[in-house]
GUSE-717627 format. One record per residue (C-alpha): x, y, z; residue in three letters. Coordinates in steps of 0.001 Angstrom, whole numbers, plus 500000, padded with zeros to 6 digits. Example, Ala and Ser with C-alpha at 12.3 -4.5 7.8 and 13.67 -1.06 7.14 Angstrom:
2
xx,yy,zz,r
512300,495500,507800,ala
513670,498940,507140,ser
REM end
This chain:
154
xx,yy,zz,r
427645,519733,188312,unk
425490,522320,186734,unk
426744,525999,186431,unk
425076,527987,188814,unk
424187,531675,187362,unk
426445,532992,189746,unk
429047,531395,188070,unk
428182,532541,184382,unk
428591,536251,185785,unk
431566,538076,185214,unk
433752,539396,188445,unk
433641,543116,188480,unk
437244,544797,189066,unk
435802,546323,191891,unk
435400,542851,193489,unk
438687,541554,192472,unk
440603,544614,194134,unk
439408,544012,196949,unk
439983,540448,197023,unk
443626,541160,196728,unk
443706,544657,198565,unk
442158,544130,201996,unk
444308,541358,203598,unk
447865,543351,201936,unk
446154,546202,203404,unk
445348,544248,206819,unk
449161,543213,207092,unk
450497,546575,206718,unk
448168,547815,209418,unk
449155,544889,211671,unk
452897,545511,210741,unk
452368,549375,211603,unk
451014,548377,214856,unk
453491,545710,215775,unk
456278,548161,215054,unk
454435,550782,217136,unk
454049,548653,220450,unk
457728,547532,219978,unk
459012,551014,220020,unk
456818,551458,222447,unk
458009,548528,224694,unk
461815,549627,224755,unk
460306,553225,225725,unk
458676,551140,229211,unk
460874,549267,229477,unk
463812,552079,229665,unk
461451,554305,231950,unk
460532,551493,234412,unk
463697,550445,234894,unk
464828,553817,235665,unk
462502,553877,238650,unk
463687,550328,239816,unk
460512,548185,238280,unk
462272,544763,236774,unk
460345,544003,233472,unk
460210,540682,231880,unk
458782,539414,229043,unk
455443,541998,227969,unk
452744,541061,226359,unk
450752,543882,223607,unk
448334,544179,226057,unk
450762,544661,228954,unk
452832,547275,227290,unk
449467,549545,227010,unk
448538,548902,230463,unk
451934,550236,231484,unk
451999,552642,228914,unk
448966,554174,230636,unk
449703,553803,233975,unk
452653,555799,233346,unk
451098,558700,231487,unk
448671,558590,235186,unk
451841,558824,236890,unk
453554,561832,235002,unk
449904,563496,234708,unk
449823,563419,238562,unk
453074,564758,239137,unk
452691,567362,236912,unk
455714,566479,233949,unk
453066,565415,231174,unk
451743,569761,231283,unk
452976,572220,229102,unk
452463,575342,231314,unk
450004,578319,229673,unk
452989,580434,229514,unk
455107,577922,227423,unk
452119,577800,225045,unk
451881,581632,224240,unk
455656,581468,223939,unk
455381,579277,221350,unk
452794,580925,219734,unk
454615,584254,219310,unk
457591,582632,217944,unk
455494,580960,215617,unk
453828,584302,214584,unk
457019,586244,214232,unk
458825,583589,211991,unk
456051,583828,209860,unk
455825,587559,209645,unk
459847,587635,208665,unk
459085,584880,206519,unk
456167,586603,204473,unk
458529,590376,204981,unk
461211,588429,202984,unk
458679,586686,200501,unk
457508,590456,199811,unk
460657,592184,199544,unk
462145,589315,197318,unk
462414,591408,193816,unk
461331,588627,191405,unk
458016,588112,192936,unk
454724,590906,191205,unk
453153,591902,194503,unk
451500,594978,194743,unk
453555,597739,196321,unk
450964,599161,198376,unk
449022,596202,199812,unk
452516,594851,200505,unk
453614,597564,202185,unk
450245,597930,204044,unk
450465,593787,204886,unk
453991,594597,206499,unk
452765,597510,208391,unk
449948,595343,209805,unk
451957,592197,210278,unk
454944,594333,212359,unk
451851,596423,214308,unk
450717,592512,215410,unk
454299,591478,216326,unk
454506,594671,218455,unk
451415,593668,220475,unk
452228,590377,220843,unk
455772,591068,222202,unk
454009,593641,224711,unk
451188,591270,225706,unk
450931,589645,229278,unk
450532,586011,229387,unk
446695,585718,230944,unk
446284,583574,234564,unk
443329,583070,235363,unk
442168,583632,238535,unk
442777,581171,241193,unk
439483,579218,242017,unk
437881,580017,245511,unk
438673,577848,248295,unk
435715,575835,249318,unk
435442,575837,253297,unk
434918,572243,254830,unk
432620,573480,257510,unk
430207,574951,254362,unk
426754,573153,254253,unk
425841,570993,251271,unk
422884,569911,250329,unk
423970,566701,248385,unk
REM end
């Protein structure tokens, strides 16, 4: 058999890499997944039998299908929500551990910050703490009922 040109060329690295990369890199991705729906499986299985459901053997495609069926569920009811107010406690006590975490980076003697704009960052940081522990959580205003006897044109 002749060589073909192709042949007489050498393989670039590039090439070569990726020859050996792609499927190691395809296995861990498949691996990643696997171990993913298998955690995920003993989570629906755990919370279906708690409400009574007897599940057998599940297929990848059957452990999504639950999966999201039961996110539906705990959406409808309500337990999947983090209420407003639970968000803007968080955030506050978020904001405050950083202020006393950037007060005690200041105040720590072998750092060189600059008396005066630390001082002036403290004052500003504890002026913001003080407004956020005296802020009301915003609700925003319940949405009008729509009468059924109102005329539509659709």
């Amino acid at each position: 058999m002749a060589p073909t040109p192709y042949m007489d060329e050498p393989i670039s690295r590039t090439y070569q890499y990726r020859k050996v990369m792609k499927p190691m890199l395809e296995r861990k991705r498949r691996a990643r997944i696997n171990r993913c729906l298998d955690e995920l499986k003993e989570l629906m299985v755990t919370a279906l039998q708690s409400e009574g459901e007897n599940v057998s053997k599940l297929e990848k495609a059957d452990i999504l299908e639950l999966t999201v069926r039961h996110l539906h569920g705990l959406k409808r009811q309500h337990q999947l929500v983090i209420p407003p107010e639970g968000y803007a406690d968080r955030f506050r006590a978020g904001f405050t551990q950083c202020a006393q975490e950037v007060s005690q980076f200041l105040t720590t003697p072998t750092e060189t910050v600059d008396a005066v704009a630390g001082r002036k960052l403290l004052q500003h940081l504890g002026a913001c703490v003080r407004q956020l522990e005296c802020a009301q959580v915003y609700t925003p205003p319940a949405s009008p009922q729509v009468k059924a006897s109102m005329w539509r044109p659709w």
